[in-house]
N, C-alpha and C positions, 0 to 999 in steps of 0.2 A: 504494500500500500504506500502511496506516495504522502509523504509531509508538506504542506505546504506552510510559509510564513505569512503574520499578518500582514505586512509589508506587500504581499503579490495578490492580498484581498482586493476584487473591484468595487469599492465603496461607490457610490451615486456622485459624483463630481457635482451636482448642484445643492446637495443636503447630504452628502456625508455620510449616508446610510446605507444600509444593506439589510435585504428581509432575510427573518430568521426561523425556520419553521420549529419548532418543539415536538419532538417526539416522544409518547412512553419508551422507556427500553423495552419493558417485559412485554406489553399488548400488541406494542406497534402501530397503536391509535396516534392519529395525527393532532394534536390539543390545541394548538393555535399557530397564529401567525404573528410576527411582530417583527420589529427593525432594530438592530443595532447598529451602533456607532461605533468606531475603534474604541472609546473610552469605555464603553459597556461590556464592549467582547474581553479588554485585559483584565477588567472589572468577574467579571464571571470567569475567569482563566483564575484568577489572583484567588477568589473566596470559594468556589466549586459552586455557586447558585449563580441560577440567569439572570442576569440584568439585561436590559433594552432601554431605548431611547424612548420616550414618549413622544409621539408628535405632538399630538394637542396639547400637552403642559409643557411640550419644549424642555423636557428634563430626562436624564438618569433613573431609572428607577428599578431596583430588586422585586423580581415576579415574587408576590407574598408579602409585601412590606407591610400592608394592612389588615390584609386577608388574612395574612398564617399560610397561604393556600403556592406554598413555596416549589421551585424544580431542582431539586440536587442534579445540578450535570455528571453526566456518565463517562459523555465522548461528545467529542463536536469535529463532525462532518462536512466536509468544504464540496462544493458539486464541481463537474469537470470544466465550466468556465469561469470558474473563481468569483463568482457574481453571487452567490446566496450560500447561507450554513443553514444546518443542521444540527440540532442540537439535541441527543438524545438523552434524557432525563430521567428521572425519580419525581415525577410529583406526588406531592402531599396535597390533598383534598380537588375540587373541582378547580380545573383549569380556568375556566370562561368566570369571568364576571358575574354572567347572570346567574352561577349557579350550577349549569351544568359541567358535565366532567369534562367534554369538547366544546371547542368555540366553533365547530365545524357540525351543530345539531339540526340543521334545517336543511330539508330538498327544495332542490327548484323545480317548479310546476312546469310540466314541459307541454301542455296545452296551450 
């Protein structure tokens, strides 16, 4: 398997970002989507928990910090055009905000 460095990460040239998908390790359910930033990725490198950028609050912030509903990272996964990670985790309680275990709980009506 190849190593790559942050350094050869393709962050978003206009916003610095990069989406981040979160995986269970054990189920392999997909839990959300989100963006980090190099500050967030050394940030979750450094403590073993996700951090991501927020868009709307324009901040830093550790998945769990209010919630409790925290991701121990496991491994973090780079895709073959160095444009998005993968982060495969341990969470602790419901990923999604509103409550459910995925942010990924709704079909689309295809009528």
């Amino acid at each position: 398997m190849n190593k790559i460095e942050i350094k050869q990460l393709k962050f978003d040239k206009a916003t610095g970002l990069i989406p981040a998908v979160a995986q269970d390790h054990k189920t392999k359910k997909i839990l959300m989507l989100a963006y980090m930033s190099e500050e967030s990725l050394i940030k979750t490198i450094e403590t073993g928990y996700a951090h991501y950028w927020s868009r709307s609050r324009n901040k830093l912030w550790m998945k769990g910090e209010t919630s409790g509903n925290t991701q121990r990272v496991i491994d973090i996964m780079i895709d073959c055009d160095n444009d998005a990670i993968l982060l495969l985790v341990d969470q602790k309680g419901p990923a999604c905000h509103t409550g459910n275990e995925t942010c990924f709980h709704k079909e689309l009506k295809k009528d």
